[in-house]
C-alpha positions as MATLAB code, in Angstrom:
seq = 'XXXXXXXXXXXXXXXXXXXXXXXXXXXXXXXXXXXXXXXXXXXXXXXXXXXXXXXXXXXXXXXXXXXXXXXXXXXXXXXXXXXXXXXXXXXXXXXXXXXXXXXXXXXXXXXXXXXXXXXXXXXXXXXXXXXXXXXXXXXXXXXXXXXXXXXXXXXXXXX';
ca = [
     116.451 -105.364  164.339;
     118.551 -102.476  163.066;
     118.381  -99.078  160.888;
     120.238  -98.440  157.580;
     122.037  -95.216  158.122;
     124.015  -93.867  155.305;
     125.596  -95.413  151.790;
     128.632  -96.656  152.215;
     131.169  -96.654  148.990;
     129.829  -95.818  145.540;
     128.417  -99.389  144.649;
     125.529  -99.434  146.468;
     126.532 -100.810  149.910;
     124.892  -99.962  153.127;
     125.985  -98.930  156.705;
     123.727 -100.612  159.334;
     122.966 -100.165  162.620;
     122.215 -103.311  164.243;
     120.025 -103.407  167.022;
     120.950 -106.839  168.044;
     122.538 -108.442  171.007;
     125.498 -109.655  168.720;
     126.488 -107.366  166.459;
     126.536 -109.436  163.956;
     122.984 -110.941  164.292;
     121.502 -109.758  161.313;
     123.899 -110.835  159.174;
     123.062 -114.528  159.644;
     119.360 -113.377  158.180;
     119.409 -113.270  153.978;
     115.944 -111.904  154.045;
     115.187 -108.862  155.422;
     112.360 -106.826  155.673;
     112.841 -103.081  155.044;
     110.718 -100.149  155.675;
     110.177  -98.059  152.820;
     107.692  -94.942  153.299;
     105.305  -97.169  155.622;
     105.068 -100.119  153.611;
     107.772 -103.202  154.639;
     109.368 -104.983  151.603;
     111.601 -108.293  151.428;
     114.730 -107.422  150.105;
     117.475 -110.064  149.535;
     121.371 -109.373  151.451;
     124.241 -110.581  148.859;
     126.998 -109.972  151.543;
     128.181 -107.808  154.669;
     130.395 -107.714  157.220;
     130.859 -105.806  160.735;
     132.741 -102.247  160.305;
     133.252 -100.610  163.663;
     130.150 -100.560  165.943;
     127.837 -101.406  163.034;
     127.506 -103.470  160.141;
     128.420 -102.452  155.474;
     126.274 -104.425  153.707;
     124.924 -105.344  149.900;
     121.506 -105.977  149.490;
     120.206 -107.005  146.359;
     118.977 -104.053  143.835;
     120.991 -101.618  145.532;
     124.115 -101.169  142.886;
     124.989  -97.615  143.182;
     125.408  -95.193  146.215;
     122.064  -92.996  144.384;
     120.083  -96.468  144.790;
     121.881  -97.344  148.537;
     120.211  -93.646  149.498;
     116.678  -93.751  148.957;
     116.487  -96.372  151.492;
     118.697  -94.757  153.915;
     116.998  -94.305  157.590;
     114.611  -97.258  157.042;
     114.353 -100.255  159.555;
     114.928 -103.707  159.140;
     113.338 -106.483  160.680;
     113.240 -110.281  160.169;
     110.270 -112.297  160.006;
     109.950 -113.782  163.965;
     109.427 -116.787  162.920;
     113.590 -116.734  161.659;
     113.914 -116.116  165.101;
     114.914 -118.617  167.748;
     112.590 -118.742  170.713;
     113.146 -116.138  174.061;
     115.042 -118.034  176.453;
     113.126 -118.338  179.974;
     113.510 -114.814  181.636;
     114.494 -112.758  178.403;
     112.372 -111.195  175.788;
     112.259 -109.651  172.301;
     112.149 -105.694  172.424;
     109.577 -105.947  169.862;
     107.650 -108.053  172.656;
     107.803 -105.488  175.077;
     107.224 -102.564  172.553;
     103.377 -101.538  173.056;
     103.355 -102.871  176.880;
     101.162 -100.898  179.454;
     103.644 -100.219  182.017;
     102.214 -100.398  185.843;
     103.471  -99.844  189.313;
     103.444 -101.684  192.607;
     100.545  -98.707  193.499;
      98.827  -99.747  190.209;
      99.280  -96.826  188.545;
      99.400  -97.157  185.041;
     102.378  -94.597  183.997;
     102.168  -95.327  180.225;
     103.360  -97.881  177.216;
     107.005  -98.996  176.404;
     107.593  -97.121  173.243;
     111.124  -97.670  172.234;
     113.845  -99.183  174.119;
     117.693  -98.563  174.117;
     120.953 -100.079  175.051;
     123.087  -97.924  177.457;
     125.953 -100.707  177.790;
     125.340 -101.207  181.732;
     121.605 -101.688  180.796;
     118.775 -101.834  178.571;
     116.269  -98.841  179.143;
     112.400  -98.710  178.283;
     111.228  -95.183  177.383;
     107.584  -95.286  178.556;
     105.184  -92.439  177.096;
     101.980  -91.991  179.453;
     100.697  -88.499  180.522;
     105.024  -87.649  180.405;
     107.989  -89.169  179.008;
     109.666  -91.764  181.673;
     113.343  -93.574  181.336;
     113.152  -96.767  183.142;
     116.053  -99.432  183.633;
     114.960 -102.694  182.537;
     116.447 -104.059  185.132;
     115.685 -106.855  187.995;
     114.709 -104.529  190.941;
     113.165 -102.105  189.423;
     110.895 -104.316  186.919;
     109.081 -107.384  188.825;
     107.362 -109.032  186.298;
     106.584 -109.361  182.671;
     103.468 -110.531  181.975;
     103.689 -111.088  178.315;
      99.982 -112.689  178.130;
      98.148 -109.425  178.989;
     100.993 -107.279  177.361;
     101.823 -105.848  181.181;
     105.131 -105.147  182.751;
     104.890 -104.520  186.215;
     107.111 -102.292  187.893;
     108.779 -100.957  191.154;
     108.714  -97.427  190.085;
     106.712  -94.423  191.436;
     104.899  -92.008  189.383;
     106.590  -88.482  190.567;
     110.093  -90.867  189.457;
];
């Protein structure tokens, strides 16, 4: 749901990047879950607020900008279950993140590996036997099939 980037200050606050359809989505989440070297710990947010195109926050244990830095570039995530449910027709990233990714010619070209925000559309980075950028878009992807972890689309392999 976002990365922290940098320290922000000298008492211990954060700069986030949210990765959140409202900016300000995480901040409605007190406990988040934060990668630190491969293992994900709940840590406790005291107070932010959106700065520019992210977010400065305090999370709890974090007093000084030599504490804010060792957990600089880690990810933060919320439990799903804090989550409302996908509205009909929309989906998680983290849902789609794993996905085989197959063609009208059922050619598998690879799995979803990240996905990114370009501002006229979300694109899915698929990783098969070479890297492919794909709009996540209605004519190009046909169907999500969330069940069997598929998403089918209308794209050709020498794309």
């Amino acid at each position: 749901m976002g990365r922290i980037l940098a320290p922000y200050g000298v008492r211990g606050w954060l700069h986030v990047q949210p990765q959140t359809q409202a900016i300000d989505g995480l901040l409605s989440h007190r406990d988040w879950w934060i990668d630190q070297d491969g293992a994900w710990r709940k840590h406790r947010l005291m107070e932010g607020r959106v700065h520019g195109t992210g977010l400065v926050v305090r999370i709890e244990g974090y007093g000084d900008r030599d504490e804010a830095a060792r957990i600089s570039g880690s990810r933060v995530a919320v439990p799903r279950s804090a989550l409302p449910p996908a509205v009909e027709g929309e989906y998680y990233w983290f849902d789609l993140v794993g996905m085989t990714v197959v063609n009208l010619q059922g050619e598998v070209l690879g799995q979803v590996a990240e996905i990114f925000a370009t501002g006229a559309n979300d694109v899915l980075v698929v990783r098969g036997e070479r890297e492919r950028l794909i709009p996540f878009v209605g004519p190009v992807v046909e169907r999500v099939d969330l069940e069997h972890a598929r998403l089918h689309v209308d794209w050709h392999s020498d794309y």
